[in-house]
C-alpha positions in Angstrom: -16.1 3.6 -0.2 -15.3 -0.1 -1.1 -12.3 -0.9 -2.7 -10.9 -4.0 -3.9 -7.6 -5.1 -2.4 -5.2 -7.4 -4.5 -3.6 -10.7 -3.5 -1.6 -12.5 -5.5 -1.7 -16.4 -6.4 -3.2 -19.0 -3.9 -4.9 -15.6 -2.6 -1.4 -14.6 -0.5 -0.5 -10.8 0.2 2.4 -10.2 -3.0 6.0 -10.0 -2.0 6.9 -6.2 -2.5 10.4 -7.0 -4.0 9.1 -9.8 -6.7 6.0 -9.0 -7.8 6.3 -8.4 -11.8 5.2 -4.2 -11.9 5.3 -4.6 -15.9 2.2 -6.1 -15.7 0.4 -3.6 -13.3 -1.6 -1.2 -15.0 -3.5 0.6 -12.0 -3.6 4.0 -10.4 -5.2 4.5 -6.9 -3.7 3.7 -4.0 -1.2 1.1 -1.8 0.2 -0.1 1.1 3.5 -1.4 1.7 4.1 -3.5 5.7 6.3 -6.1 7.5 4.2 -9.0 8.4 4.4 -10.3 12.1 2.6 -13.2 13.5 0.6 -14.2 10.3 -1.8 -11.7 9.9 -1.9 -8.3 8.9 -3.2 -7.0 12.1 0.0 -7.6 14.2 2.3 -6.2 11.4 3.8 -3.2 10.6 2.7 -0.8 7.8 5.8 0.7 6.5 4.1 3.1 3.5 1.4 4.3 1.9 0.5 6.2 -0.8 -1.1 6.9 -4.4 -0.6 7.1 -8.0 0.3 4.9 -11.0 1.0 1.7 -9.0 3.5 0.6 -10.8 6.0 3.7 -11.4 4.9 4.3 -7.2 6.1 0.7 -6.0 9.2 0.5 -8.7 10.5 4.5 -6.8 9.8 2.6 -3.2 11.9 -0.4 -3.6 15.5 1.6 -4.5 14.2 4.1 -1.2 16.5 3.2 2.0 14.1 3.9 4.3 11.6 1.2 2.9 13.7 -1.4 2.3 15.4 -1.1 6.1 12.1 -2.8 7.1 12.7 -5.7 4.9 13.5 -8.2 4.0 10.0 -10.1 3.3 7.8 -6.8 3.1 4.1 -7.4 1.6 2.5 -5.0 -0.6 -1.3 -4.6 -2.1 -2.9 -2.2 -3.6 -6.4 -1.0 -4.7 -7.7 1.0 -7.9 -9.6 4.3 -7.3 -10.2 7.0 -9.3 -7.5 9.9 -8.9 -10.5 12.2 -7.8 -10.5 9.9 -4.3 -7.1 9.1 -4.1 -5.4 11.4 -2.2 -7.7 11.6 -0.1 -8.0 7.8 0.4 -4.3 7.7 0.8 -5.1 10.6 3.9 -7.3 7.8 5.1 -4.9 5.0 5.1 -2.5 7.1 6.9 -4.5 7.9 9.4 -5.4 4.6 10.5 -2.5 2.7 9.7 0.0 5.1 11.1 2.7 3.9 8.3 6.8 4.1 9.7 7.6 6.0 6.5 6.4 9.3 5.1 5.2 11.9 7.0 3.7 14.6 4.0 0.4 13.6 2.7 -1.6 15.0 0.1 -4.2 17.9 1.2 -7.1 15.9 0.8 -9.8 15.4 2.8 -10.1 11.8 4.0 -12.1 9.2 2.1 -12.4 6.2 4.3 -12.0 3.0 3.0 -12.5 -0.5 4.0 -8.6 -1.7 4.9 -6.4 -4.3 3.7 -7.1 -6.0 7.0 -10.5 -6.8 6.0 -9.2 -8.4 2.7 
């Protein structure tokens, strides 16, 4: 499945702690990393996961074990249908390998382009 991964102005990956969540209105899924040499490739992935966007991303950033990665974390996210999430989130954990969070839904795996691709 395709999915469209957002970037913010001038086309940059959005800052996890700045980015204004009262104007996200998506569900589907995310992924929250620590850049490292420039690209998303070398960096870090620190979470994943699914759900309203917004109320998902606002719950991460007062979590301690998210924000011990930071400063400067990047976050996107993509919008699929809640039938596909979880099992799009198995996905993206599977590849990604993400520092934080080790239950994931009981889904089976819906592979996805990733955010590396972007």
């Amino acid at each position: 499945m395709y999915v469209d991964w957002v970037k913010c102005a001038g086309g940059l990956w959005c800052p996890f702690d700045y980015i204004d969540l009262s104007k996200i209105r998506a569900h589907g899924v995310y992924v929250i990393w620590k850049p490292s040499g420039g690209t998303f490739r070398h960096s870090a992935v620190v979470r994943v996961g699914n759900g309203d966007i917004a109320s998902r991303l606002a719950a991460h950033r007062m979590e301690t074990a998210i924000n011990r990665h930071g400063p400067d974390l990047l976050v996107t996210w993509a919008e699929v249908a809640g039938l596909f999430s979880g099992g799009v989130e198995v996905y993206l954990a599977q590849q990604l390998r993400p520092l934080v969070g080790q239950r994931f839904p009981l889904a089976v795996p819906v592979e996805v382009n990733l955010p590396i691709s972007a």
